[in-house]
N, C-alpha and C positions, 0 to 999 in steps of 0.2 A: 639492434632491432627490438621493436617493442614484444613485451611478452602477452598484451592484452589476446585474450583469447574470445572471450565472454563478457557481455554486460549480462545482468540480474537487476531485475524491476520489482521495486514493491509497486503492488495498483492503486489502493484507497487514497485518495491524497498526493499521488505520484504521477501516475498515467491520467486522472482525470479528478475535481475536486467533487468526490462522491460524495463526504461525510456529513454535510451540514444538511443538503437539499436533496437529499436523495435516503441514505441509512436511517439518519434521525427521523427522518419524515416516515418512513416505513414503519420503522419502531412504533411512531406514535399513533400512526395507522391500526396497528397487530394490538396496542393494548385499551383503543377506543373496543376495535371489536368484541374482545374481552372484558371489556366494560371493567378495567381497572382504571383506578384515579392514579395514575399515572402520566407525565408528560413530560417529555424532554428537550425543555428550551435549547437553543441555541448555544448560551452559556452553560447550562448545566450540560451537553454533549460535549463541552467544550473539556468537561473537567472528567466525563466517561472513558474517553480516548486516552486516558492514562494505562486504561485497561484496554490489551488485543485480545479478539476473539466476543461474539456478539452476547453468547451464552453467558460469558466470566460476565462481559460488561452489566447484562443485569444482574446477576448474583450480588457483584461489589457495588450496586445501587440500591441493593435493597437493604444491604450490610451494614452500607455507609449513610444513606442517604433516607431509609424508609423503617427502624428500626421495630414499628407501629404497625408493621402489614403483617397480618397473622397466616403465618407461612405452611403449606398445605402439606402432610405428612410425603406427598410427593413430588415437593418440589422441582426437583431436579428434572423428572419427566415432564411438568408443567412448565418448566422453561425451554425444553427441548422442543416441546408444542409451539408455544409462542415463537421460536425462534424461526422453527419452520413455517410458519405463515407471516412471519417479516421478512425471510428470504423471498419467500414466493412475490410476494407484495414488491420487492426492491426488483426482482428479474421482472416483473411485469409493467414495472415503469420505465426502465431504461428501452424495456422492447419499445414503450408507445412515446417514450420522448428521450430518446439518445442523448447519454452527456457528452458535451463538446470536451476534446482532450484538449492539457495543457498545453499551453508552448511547445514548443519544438519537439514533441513525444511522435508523434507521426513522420518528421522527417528524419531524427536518429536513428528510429526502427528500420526506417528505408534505406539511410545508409550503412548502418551494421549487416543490413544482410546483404546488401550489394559487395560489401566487404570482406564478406565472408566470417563476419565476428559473428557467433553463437550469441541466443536468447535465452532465458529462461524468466519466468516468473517465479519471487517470492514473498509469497503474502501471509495474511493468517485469515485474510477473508473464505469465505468458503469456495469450490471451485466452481457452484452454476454462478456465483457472483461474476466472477474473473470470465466464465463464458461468456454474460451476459455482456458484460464492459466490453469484449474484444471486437464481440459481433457487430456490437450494434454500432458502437465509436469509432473503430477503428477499421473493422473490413469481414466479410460476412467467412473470410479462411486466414482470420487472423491469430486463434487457435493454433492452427498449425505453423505458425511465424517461429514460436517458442518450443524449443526442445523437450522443457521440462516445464511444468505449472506445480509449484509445489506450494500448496494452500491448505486450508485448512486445520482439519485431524491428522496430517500424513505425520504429524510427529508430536508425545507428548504434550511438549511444554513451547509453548508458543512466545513469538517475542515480547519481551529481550533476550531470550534465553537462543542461543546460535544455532538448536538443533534444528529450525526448516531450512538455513542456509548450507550445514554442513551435510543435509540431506540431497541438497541440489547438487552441490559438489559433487556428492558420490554417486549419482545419479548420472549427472553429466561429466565423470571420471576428468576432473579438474582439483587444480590446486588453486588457494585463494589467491597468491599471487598472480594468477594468471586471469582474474574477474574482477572489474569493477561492479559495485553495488548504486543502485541508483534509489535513495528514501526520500522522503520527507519527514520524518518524526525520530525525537531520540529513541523510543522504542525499538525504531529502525537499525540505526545506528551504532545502537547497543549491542544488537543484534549481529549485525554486519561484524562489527568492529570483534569479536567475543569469538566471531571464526575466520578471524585473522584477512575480512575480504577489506580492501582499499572502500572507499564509500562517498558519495558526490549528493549534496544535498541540495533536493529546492521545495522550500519551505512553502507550506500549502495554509488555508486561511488557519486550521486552528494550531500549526504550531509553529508560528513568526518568533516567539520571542522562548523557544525550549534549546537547550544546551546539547551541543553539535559538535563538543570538543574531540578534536582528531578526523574529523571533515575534511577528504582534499580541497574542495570548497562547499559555501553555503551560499546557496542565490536564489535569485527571486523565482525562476525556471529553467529551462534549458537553452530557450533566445532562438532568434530566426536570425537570418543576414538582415531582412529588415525591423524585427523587434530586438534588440540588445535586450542581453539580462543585465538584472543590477545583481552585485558582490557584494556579499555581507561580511564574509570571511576568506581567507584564504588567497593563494599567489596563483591566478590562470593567465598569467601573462597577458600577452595581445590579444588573445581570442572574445569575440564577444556572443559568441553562441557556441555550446556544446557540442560539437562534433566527432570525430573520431580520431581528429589529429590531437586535437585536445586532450581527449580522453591518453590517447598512447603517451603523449606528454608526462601525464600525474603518474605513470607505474612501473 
């Protein structure tokens, strides 16, 4: 008998493709109004998302990438600002134009609980983010779908580093074996992988071609009966969409 207990969601990139058309665009939002010369192509987000957590990711832009911006004795609280009016600014877009979730994310949720397999969310996004996603894409009591939301600050050091998934764990008084992890980004997986949880990857637009090694597999999303995923790595036998027979299969 299988030991799956629990799946574990990362959001950005996972549950719905936030990052390019929705974060970025916030961003750039929050630093017109500040009236910094600031702007985060498409490709330049592309190479941000190396870094989780929204706060790091401007610090390591301004490190890497603006070495010329003469940095205010307060930084730190001046990013904390900015951050909080691109959070604001991303929860008030999704309320007035909902992003469509991935693939097969709405009917896995559906049968994990019909199932009785346990939810949790683990992100590094912050959690009015993860609210606003759930509400609005997914179901206005979808919040309380998930046992545990573990986002943001609830821990240190954010991935790769395993401490918000070994947080969920002990949280939801689980052992790794007993959860699959569901990412899209090696960040992710690093993550996963680092608190010993199994991990099933579908690769979201900016990280198609980032290194996935130790993937039960890597695919394009999760698949319908009528949309098939495509396989990029890994052995899921006959299955051509993500389910939960599937899932007990890989653990």
């Amino acid at each position: 008998m299988s030991k799956l207990q629990a799946l574990l969601f990362d959001v950005d990139g996972t549950l719905a493709e936030t990052e390019r058309d929705a974060h970025r665009v916030a961003f750039n939002e929050t630093f017109a109004k500040f009236k910094l010369d600031w702007n985060w192509s498409v490709e330049l987000y592309g190479e941000l998302l190396a870094v989780t957590g929204g706060k790091e990711r401007m610090q390591f832009y301004l490190d890497k990438y603006r070495p010329d911006y003469q940095q205010p004795d307060n930084l730190q609280d001046f990013i904390i600002e900015l951050h909080k009016d691109k959070t604001k600014r991303y929860n008030n877009m999704l309320c007035k134009n909902p992003l469509t979730l991935r693939p097969g994310v709405r009917r896995l949720l559906d049968e994990s609980r019909n199932a009785g397999i346990r939810l949790g969310i683990v992100t590094t996004t912050t959690p009015e983010n993860v609210t606003s996603l759930l509400e609005h894409s997914l179901a206005p009591d979808a919040v309380s779908w998930f046992e545990v939301i573990a986002a943001g600050g609830v821990v240190p050091a954010k991935k790769p580093a395993p401490d918000i998934y070994n947080y969920a764990l002990q949280q939801m008084n689980l052992q790794p074996e007993q959860c699959i992890a569901i990412e899209d980004s090696q960040n992710g997986i690093r993550s996963a992988k680092a608190a010993n949880i199994s991990t099933l990857i579908t690769v979201s637009n900016y990280t198609r071609n980032e290194d996935f090694t130790g993937a039960i597999a890597v695919l394009d999303n999760l698949g319908e009966p009528d949309q098939p995923f495509t396989v990029f790595a890994g052995d899921i036998e006959n299955f051509t969409y993500v389910n939960i027979d599937m899932l007990k299969s890989q653990i």
